[in-house]
NUTIFI-351200 format. One record per atom (N, C-alpha, C, O): residue in three letters; z, y, x. Coordinates in steps of 0.1 Angstrom, whole numbers, plus 5000, padded with zeros to 4 digits. Layout:
BEGIN
AlaZYX...
***
This chain:
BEGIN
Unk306091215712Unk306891105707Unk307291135693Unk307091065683Unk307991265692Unk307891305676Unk307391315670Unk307691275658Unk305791365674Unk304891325662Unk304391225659Unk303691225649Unk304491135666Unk304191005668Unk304790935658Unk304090865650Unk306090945656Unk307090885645Unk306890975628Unk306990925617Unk306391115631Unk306191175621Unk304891125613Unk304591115601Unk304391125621Unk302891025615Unk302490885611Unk301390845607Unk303790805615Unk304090685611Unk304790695597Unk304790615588Unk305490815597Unk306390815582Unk306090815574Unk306390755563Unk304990955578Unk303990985567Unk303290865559Unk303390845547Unk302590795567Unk301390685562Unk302790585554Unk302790545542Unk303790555563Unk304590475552Unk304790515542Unk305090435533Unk304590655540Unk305590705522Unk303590685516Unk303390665504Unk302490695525Unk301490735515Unk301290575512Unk300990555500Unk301490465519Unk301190315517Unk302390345505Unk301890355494Unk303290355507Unk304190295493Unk303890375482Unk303990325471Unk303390515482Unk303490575472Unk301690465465Unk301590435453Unk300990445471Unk299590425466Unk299890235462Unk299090165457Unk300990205467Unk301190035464Unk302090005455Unk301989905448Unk302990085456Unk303990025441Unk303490035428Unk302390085424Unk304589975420Unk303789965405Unk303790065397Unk303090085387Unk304690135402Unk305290285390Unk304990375398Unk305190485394Unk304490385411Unk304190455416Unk302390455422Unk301490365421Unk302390605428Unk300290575429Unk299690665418Unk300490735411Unk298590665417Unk297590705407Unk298090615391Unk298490505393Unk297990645383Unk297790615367Unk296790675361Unk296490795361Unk296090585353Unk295290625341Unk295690585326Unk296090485321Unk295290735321Unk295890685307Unk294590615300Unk293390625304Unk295190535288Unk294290495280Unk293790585272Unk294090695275Unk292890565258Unk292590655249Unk293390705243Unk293290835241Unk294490615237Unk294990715230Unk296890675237Unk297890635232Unk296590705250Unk298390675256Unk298590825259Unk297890915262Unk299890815256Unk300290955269Unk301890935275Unk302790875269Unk301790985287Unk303090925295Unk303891015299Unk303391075309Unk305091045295Unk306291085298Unk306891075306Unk307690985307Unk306791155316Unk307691155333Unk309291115333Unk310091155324Unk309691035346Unk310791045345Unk311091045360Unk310490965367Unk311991125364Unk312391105375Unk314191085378Unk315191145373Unk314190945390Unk315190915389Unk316091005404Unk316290985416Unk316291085396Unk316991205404Unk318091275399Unk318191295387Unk318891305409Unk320191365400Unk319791485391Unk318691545391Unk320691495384Unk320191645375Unk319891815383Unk319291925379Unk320491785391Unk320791915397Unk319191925405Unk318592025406Unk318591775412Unk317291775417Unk315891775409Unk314691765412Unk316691795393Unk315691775380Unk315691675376Unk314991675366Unk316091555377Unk316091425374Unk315791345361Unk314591365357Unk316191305357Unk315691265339Unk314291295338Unk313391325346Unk314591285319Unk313091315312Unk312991445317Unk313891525319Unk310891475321Unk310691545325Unk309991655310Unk310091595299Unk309691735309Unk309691845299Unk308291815296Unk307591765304Unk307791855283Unk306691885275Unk305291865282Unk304391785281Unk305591995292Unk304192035302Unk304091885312Unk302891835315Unk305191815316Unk304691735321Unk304491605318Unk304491525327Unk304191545303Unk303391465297Unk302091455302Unk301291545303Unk301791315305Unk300391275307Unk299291265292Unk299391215281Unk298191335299Unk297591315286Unk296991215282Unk297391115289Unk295891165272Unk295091035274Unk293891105283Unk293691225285Unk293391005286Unk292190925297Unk292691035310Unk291691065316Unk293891095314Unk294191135324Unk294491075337Unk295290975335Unk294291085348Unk294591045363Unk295991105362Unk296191205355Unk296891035369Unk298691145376Unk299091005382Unk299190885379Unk299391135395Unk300291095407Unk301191065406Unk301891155403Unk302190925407Unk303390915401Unk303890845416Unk303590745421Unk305290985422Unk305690955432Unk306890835431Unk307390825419Unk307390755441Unk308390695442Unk309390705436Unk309990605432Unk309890865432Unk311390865426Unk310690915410Unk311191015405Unk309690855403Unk309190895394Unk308890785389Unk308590685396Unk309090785371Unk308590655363Unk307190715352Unk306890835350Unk306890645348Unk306090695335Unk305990595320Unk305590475319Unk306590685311Unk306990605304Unk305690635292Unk305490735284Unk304990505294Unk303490495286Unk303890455268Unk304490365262Unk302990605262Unk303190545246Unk301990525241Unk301190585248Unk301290455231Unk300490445224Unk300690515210Unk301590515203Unk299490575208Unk299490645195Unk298790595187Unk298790655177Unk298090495186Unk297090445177Unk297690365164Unk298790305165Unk297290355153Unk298290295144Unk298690165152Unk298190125162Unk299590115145Unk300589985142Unk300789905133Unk300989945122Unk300589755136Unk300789655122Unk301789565125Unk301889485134Unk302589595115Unk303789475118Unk303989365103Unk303689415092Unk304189265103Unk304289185095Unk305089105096Unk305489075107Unk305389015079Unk306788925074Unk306088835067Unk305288865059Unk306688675073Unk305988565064Unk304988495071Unk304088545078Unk305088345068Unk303988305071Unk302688305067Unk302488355056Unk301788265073Unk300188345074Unk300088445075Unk298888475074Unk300888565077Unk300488695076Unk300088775086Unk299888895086Unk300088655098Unk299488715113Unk300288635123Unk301388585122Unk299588625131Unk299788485146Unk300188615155Unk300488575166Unk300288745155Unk300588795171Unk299388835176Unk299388955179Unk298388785177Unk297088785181Unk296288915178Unk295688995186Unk296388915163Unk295289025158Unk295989175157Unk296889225164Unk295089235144Unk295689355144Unk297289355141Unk297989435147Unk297889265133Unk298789275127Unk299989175132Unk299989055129Unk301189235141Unk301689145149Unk302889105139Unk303389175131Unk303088925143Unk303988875127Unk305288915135Unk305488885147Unk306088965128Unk307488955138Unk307788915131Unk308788995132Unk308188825119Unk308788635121Unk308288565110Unk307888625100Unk308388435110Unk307688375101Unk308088345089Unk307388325078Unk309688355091Unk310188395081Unk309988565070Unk310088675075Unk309388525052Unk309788595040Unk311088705049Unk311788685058Unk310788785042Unk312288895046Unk312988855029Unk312388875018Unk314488795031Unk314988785019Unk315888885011Unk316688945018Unk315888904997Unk316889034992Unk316888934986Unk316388824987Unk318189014973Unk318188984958Unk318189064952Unk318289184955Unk317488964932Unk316889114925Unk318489124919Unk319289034920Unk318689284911Unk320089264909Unk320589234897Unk321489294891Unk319789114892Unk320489044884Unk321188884893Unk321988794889Unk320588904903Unk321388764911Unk319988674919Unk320188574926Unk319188704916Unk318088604916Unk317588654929Unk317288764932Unk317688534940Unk316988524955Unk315588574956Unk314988554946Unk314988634965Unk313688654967Unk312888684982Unk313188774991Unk312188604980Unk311288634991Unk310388704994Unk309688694985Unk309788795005Unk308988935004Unk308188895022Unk308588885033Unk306488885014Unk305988915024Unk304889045026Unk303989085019Unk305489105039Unk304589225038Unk304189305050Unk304289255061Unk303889405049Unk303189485061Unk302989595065Unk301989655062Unk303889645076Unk303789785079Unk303189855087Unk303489805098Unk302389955088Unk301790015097Unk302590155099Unk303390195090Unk302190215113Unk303390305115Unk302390355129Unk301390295133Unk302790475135Unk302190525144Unk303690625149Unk304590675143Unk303290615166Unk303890735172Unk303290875172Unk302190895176Unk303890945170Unk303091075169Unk302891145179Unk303891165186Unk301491235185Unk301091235195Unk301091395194Unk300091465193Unk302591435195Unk302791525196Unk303791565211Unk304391455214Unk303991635217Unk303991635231Unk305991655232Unk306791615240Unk306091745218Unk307891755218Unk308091665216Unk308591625226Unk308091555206Unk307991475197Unk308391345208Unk309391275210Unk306791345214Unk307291195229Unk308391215234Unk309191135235Unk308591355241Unk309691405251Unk311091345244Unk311891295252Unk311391345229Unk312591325223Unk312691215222Unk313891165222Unk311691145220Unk311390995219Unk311990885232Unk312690785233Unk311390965242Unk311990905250Unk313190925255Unk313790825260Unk313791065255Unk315491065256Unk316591005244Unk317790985247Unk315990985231Unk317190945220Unk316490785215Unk317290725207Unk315590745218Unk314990615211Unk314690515221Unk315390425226Unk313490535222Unk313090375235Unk312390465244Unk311990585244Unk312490365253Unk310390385267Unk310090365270Unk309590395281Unk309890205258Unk308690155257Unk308090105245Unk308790065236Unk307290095244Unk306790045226Unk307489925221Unk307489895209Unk308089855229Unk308389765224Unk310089815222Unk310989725219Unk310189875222Unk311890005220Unk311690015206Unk312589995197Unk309990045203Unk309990165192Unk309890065182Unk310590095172Unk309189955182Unk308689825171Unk309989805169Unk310189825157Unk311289745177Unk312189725173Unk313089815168Unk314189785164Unk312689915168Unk313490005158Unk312789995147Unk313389935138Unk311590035145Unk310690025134Unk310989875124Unk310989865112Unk311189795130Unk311289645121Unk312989635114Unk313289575104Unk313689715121Unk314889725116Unk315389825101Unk316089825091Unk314589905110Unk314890045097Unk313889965085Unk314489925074Unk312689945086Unk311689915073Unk311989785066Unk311489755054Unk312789675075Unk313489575069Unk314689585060Unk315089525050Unk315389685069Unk316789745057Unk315889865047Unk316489915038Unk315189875049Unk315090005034Unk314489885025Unk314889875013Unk313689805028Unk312789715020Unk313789655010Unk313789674998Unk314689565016Unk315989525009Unk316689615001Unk316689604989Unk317089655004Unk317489774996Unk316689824984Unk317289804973Unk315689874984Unk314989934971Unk314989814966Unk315689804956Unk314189684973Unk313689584961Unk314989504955Unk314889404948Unk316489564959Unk317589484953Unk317889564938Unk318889534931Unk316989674936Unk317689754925Unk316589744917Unk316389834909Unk315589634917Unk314989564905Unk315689444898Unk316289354905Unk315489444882Unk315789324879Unk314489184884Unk313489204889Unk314789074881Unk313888984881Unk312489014873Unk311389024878Unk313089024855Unk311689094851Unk310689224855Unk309489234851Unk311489344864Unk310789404869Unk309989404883Unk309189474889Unk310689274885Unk309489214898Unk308189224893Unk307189284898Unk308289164881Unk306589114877Unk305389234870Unk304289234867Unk306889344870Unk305989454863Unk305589544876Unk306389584884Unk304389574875Unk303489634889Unk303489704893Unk303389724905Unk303989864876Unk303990004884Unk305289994890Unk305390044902Unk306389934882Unk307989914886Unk308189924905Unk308789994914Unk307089754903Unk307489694921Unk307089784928Unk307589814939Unk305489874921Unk304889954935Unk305790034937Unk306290044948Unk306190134923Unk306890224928Unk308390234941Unk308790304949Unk308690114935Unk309890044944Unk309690104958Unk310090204963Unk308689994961Unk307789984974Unk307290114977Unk306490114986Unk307490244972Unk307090354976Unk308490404980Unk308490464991Unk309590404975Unk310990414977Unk311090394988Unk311290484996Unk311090254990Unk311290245004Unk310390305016Unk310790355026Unk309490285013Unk308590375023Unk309290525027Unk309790555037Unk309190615011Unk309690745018Unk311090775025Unk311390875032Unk312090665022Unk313290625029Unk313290605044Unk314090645052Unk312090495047Unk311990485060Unk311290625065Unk312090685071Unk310290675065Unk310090795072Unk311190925067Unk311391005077Unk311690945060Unk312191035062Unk313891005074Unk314691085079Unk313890835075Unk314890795086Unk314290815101Unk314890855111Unk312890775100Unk311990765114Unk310790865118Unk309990855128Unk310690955108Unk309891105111Unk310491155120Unk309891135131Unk312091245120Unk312191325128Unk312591215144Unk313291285152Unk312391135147Unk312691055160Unk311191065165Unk310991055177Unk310191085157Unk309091105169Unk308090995160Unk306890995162Unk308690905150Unk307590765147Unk307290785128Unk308090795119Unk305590775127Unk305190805115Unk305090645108Unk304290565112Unk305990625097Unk305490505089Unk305090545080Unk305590615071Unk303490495081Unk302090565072Unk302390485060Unk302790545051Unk302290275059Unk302290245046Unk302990135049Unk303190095061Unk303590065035Unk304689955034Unk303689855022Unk303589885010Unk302989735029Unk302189695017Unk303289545013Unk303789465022Unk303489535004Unk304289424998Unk303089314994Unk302689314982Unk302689235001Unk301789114997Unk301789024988Unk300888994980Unk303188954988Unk303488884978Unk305288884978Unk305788914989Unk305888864967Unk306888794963Unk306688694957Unk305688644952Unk308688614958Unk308788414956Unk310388454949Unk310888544955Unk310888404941Unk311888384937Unk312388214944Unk312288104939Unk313088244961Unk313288114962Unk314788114968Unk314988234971Unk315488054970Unk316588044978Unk317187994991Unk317487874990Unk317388024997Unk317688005012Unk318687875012Unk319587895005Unk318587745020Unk319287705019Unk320487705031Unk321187805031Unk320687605039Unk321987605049Unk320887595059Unk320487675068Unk320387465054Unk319487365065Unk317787435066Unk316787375069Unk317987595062Unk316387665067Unk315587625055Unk314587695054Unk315687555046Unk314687505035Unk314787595024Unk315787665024Unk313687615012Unk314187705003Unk314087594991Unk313687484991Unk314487674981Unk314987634969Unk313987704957Unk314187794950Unk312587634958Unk311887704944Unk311887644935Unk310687604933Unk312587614928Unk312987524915Unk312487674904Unk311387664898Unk313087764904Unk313287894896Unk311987974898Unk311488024889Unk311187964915Unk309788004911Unk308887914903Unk308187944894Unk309087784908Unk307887684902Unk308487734885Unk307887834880Unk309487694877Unk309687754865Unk308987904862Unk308087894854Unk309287974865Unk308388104864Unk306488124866Unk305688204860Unk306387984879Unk305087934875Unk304587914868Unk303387934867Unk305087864861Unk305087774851Unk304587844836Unk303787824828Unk305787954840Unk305488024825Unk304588144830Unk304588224820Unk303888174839Unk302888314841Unk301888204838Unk300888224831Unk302088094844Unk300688004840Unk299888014821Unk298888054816Unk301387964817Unk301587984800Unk301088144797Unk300088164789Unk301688204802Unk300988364797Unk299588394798Unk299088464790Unk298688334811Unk297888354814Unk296688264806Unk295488274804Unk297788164801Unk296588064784Unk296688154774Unk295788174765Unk298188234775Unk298088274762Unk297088424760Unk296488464750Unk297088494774Unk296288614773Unk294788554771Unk293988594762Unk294488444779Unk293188394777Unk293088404765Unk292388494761Unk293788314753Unk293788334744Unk293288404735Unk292388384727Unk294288524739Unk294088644735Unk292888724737Unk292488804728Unk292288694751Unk290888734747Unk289988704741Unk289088774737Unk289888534739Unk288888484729Unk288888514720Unk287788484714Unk289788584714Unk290588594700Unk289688734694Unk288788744685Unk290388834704Unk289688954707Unk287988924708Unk287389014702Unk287288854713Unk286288854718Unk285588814703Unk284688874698Unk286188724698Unk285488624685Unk285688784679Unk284788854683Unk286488824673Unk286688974665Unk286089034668Unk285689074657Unk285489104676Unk284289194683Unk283189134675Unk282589194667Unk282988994679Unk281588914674Unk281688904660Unk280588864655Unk282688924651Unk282888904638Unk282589034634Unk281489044628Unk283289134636Unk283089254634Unk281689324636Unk281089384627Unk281289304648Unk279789324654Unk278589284640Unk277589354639Unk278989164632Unk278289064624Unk278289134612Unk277389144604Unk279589174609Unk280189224596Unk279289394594Unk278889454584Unk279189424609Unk278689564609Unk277289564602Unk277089624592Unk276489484609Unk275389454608Unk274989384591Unk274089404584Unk276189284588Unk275489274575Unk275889384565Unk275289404555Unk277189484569Unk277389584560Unk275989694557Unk275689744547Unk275289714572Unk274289764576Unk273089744563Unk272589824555Unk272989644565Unk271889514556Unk272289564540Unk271389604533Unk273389574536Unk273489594524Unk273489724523Unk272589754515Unk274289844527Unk273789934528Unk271990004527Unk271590104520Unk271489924535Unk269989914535Unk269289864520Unk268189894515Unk270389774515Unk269289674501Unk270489814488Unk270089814476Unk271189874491Unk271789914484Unk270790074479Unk270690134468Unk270290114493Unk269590224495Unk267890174489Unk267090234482Unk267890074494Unk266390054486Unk266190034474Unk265090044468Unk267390014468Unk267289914451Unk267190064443Unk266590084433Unk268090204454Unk268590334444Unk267190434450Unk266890554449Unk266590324457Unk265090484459Unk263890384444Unk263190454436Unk263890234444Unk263290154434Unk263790244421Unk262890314419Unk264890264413Unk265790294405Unk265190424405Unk264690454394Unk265190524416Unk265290664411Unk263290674410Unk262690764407Unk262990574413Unk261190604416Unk261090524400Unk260290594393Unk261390454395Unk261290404380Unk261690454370Unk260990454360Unk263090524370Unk263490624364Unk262390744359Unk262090774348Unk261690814379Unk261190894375Unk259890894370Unk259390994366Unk259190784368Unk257990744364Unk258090714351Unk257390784343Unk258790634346Unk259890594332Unk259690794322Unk259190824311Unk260490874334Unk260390994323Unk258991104324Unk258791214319Unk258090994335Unk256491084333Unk256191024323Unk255791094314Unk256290914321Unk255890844312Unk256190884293Unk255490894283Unk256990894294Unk257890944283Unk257191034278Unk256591044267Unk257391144288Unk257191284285Unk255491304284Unk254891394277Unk254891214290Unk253291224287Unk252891164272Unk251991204265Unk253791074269Unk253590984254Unk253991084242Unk253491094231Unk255391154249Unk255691254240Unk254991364238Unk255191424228Unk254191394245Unk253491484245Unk251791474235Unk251191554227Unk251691324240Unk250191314231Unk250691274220Unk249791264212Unk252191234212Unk252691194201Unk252591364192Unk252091404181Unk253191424201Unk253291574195Unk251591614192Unk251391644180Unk250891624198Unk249291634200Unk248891554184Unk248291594174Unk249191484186Unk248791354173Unk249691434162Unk248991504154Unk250891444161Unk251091474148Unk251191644142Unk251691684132Unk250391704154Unk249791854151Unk248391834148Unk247691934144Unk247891734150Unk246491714149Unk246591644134Unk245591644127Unk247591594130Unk247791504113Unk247891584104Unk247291584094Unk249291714112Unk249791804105Unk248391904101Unk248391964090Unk247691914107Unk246692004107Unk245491974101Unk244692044095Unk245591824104Unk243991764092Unk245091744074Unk244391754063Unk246291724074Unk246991724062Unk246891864056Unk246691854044Unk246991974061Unk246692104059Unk245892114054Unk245992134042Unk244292114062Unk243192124054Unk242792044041Unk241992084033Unk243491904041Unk243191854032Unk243991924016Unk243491914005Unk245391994020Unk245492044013Unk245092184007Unk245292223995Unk244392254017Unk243892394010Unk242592374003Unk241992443995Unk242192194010Unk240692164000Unk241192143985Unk240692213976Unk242592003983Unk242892013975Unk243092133964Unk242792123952Unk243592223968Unk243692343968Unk242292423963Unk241892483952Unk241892403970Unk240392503963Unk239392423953Unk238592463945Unk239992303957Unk238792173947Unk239792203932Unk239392173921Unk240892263934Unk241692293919Unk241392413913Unk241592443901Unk240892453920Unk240392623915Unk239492613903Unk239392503898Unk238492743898Unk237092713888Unk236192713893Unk235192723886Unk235992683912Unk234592623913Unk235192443920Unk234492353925Unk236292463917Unk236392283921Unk235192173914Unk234592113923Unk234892143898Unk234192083898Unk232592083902Unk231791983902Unk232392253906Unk230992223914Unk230692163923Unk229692093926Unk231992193930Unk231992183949Unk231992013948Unk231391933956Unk233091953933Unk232991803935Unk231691783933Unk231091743944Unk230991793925Unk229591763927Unk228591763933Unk227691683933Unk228891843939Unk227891903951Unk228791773966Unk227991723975Unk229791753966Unk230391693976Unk229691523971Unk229391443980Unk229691493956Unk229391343953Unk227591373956Unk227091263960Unk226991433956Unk225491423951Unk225091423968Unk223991373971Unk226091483980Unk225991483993Unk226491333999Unk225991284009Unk227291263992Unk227991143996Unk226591063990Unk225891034000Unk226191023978Unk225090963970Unk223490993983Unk222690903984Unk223491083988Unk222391113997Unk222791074008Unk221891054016Unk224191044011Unk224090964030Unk224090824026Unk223890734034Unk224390794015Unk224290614010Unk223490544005Unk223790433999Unk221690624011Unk220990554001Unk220690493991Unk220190373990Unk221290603978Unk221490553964Unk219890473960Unk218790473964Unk220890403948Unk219390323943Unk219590393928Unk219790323918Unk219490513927Unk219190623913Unk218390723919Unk218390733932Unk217590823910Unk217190923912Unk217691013904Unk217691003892Unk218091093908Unk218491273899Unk217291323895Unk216491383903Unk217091323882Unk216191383872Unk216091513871Unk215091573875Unk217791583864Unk217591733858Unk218991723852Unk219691633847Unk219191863855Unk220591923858Unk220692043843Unk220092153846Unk221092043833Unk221092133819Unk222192213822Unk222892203832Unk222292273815Unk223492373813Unk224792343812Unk225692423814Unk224792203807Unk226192123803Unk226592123814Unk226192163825Unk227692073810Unk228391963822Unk228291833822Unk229191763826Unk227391783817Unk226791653818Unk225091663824Unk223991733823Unk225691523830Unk224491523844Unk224091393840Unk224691293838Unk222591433838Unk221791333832Unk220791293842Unk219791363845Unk220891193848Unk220291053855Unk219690953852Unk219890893841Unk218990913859Unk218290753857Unk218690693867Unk219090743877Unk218790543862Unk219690503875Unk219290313875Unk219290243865Unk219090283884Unk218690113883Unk219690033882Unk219589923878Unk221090083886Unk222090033891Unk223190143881Unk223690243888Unk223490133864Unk224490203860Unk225690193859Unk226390293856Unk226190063863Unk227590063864Unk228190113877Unk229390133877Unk227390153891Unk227990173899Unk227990343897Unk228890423900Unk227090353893Unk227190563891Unk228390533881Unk229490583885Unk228390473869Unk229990513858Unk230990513867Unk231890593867Unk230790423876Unk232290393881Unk232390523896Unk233490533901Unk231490573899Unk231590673905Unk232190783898Unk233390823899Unk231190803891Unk231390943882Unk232490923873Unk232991023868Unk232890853871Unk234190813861Unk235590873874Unk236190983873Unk235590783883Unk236690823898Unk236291023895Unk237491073893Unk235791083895Unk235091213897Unk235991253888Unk237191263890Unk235291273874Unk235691283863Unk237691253862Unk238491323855Unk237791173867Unk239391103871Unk239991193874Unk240891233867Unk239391283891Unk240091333896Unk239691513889Unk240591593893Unk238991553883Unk239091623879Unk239491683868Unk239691803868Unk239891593854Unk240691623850Unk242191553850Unk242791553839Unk242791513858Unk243991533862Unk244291643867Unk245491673863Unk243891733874Unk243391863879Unk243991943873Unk244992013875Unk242991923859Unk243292043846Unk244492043837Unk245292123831Unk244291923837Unk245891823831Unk246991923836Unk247691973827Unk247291943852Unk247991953860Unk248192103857Unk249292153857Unk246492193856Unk246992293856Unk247492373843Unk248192473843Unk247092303830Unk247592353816Unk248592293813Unk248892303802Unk249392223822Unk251192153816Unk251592283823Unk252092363815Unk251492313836Unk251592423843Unk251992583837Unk252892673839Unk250992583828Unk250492703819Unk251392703808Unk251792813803Unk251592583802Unk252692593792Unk253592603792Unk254092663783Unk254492543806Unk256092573813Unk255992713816Unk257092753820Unk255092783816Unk255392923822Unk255393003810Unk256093103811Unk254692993798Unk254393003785Unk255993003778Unk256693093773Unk256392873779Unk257892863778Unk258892893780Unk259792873773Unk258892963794Unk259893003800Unk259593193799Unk260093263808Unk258893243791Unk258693363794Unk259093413776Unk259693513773Unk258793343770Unk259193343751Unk259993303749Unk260493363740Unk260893193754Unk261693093751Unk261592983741Unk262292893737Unk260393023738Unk259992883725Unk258692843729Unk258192923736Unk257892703724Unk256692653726Unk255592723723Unk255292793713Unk254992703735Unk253592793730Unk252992733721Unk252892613720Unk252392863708Unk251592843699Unk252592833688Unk252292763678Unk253692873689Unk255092873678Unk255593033678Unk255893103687Unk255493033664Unk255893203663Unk257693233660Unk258393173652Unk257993323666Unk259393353668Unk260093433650Unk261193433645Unk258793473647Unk259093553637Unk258493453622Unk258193513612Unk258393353623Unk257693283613Unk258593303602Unk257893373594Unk259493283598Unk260493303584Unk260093413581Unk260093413569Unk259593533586Unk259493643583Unk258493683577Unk258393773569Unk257293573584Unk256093623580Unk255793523562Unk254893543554Unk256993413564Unk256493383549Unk257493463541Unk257193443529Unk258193513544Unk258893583533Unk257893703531Unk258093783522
***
């Protein structure tokens, strides 16, 4: 009969243990791990159960009746602010549709939509603390997460002015502020917030009635619009200067080029200019050593035709000229004189020969007995053929 009841008891604790919800077999997911808890006094062990008895991922565990298991996911996390920035559905769960609003701290409202990813860390002390000081269940940990990264977000981006909203390295850096603010608030609890992406900012204002107030962004539209003509602007501006310059290079290029050709023209004329020169000067010198040199001889002829065989040699030079000119005389006979006696068909042209002859020969003599007398005179001191002693000799 006892065992009878004992074997009834048994299959009751094994039916409830294998039928309830927190109780039975569990499997973990890829990346879950679960944290024991038993609801037992302390003295029976009760509470969070310790390190070693974390479930791992893709593990089977028995989870008795007075036992819970408190399932975490470690895979990243996406949380998001604003509308369009996620329906719940996808990677990135919207937790509200509402911009998160600050102010910048010159007074100016603003709207911030953005996006945090965050992970639990799948470290085995880490869960154990997790689940005694924080949540146990993910949806514990998201709502801590959305609170902490909502107040740090506000915060850093309230210690920009308005104009340094618009400046990029400013806001990122901001946006990094807050980031390391929130992990170093949610590191040591067990949860890693990896990044804080700021999607967009709105200068708009909250009203009573839920509506906002962008009077102050459309104005600011207004004028990034204006900036964005004027940078345009500015690059056409830039762009035409490139193409001007580009043009200017190329025709400086060009002239450089006609500058370089005109001075190789110049130095190739120059140098031709002084072959030239120097070859003209050369046959000029040739010519007037060749003048100087036939003037020479003509003067040592002169010269010897003055001497006492000059009138032969003239003779002998006319009676040689008279033979290359097919004279119309014949030369008879040559006497002892110095008269040369001829027959001649034609006498006026022999006078006027022999006369030029005669001409030049005594001018000759002319030349050399005036000669004879200045040296006569300068050696007596009186004219030749005048006696110094004449009074003497008639006394």
């Amino acid at each position: 009969m006892r065992s009878s009841k004992f074997g009834s008891l048994v299959c009751a604790l094994a039916a409830l243990v294998l039928s309830g919800c927190d109780t039975g077999l569990q499997h973990m997911g890829a990346t879950e791990y679960g944290v024991r808890f038993r609801t037992l006094p302390p003295l029976l062990g009760g509470g969070v159960g310790s390190a070693d008895s974390v479930a791992l991922p893709l593990q089977t565990v028995v989870v008795f009746p007075w036992e819970s298991i408190y399932r975490f996911d470690t895979s990243p996390q996406y949380l998001s602010w604003g509308k369009g920035m996620g329906d719940g559905g996808g990677a990135a769960q919207l937790v509200q549709n509402e911009d998160v609003y600050t102010r910048a701290r010159d007074g100016n409202e603003a709207a911030l939509k953005l996006t945090v990813r965050y992970r639990i860390k799948p470290d085995l002390q880490s869960l154990v603390k997790l689940a005694q000081e924080v949540a146990t269940t993910p949806e514990g940990v998201k709502e801590l997460v959305v609170s902490v990264v909502r107040s740090e977000i506000r915060t850093s981006m309230n210690q920009l002015k308005t104009s340094e909203y618009r400046d990029d390295k400013k806001r990122n850096d901001t946006v990094d502020e807050a980031l390391k603010s929130s992990q170093d608030e949610l590191g040591p609890l067990g949860i890693e917030i990896e990044a804080i992406n700021l999607k967009q900012f709105r200068f708009v204002r909250l009203l009573a009635d839920g509506s906002e107030d962008t009077s102050y962004q459309d104005r600011l539209r207004e004028i990034q619009e204006m900036e964005q003509d004027i940078e345009g602007e500015r690059s056409r501006i830039e762009t035409m200067r490139a193409k001007k310059q580009k043009e200017y290079s190329e025709a400086e290029s060009l002239y450089n080029a006609r500058i370089a050709e005109a001075k190789g023209y110049k130095e190739q004329s120059a140098y031709q200019g002084d072959s030239f020169y120097a070859a003209k000067s050369n046959e000029a010198k040739a010519i007037t050593a060749e003048g100087n040199a036939e003037v020479e001889g003509l003067r040592q002829q002169i010269a010897a035709l003055s001497g006492k065989g000059g009138q032969a040699m003239l003779r002998l030079e006319v009676a040689k000229q008279l033979a290359k000119s097919n004279p119309r005389f014949v030369a008879l006979s040559q006497g002892g004189s110095a008269a040369l006696d001829l027959s001649k068909t034609d006498m006026n042209q022999l006078l006027q020969q022999l006369g030029v002859a005669e001409g030049l020969y005594g001018q000759q003599q002319r030349a050399q007995t005036g000669a004879a007398e200045m040296q006569g005179t300068s050696n007596s001191g009186a004219p030749v053929g005048t006696s110094t002693n004449g009074d003497k000799n008639d006394n």
